[in-house]
N, C-alpha and C positions, 0 to 999 in steps of 0.2 A: 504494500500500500504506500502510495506516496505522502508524503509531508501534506501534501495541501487534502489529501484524501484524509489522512490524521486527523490533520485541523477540522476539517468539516464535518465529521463522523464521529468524533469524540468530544474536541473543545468545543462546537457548538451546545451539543444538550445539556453540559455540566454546566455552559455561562446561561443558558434560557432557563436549565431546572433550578439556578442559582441565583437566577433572576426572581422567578417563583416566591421562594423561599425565603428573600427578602423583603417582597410585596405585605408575603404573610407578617411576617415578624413587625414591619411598617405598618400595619394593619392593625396587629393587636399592642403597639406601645404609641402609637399616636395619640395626642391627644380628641376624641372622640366629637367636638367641634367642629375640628377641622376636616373632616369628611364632608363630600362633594360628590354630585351625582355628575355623571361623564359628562364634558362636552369641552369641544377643542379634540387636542391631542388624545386627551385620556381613551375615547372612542378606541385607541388603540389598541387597549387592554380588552374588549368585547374582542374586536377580529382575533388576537392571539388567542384566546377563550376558543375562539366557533373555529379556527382554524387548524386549532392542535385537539379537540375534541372528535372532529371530524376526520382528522386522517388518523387517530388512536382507535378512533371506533369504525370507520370506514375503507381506509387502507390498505385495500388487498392486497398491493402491490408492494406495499411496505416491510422491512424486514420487524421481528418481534420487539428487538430493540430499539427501533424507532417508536413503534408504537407504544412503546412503553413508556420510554420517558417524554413522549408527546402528552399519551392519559396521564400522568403523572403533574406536568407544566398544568395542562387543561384542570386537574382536581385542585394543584396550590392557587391555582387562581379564582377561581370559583369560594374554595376557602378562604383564603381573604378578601371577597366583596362582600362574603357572610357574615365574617365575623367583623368588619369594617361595620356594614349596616347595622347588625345587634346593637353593634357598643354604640352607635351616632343615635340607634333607637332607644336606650336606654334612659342616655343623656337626655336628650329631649322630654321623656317622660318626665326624668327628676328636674330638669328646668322647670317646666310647663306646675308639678305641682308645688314648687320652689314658690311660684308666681301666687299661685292661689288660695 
């Protein structure tokens, strides 16, 4: 295999599932205010989402390892819009009866 086939076939899904993984963690120590529903760039994070869930679960053609750490990007990312949403939902509730 060559160098650039390395780089493509190994270094990418350790930097995207690593990408992931930091989303999540960015997710659950943020401060829960500062959550923001998409728009701009962020949109980005939906297509990574539909785009590595669809060749995980759709990709005949793909080898297992592909697909794997695609489902895998596809679940960390999913898990941190969840768990972003909970805590921004939370928040708002204890605001809201802060208020009242």
């Amino acid at each position: 295999m060559s160098l650039w086939g390395t780089v493509w076939g190994v270094g990418l899904p350790v930097i995207v599932v690593g990408g992931a993984v930091a989303a999540v963690c960015v997710a659950a120590s943020e401060p829960p205010d500062r959550f923001s529903r998409p728009h701009g760039w962020q949109w980005a994070w939906v297509g990574l989402w539909i785009m590595t869930a669809g060749d995980a679960a759709f990709g005949d053609d793909r080898s297992s390892f592909e697909r794997g750490w695609k489902g895998a990007t596809a679940l960390l990312v999913a898990v941190a819009v969840a768990v972003a949403v909970w805590r921004h939902h939370r928040w708002r509730k204890r605001v809201r009866g802060a208020r009242a």
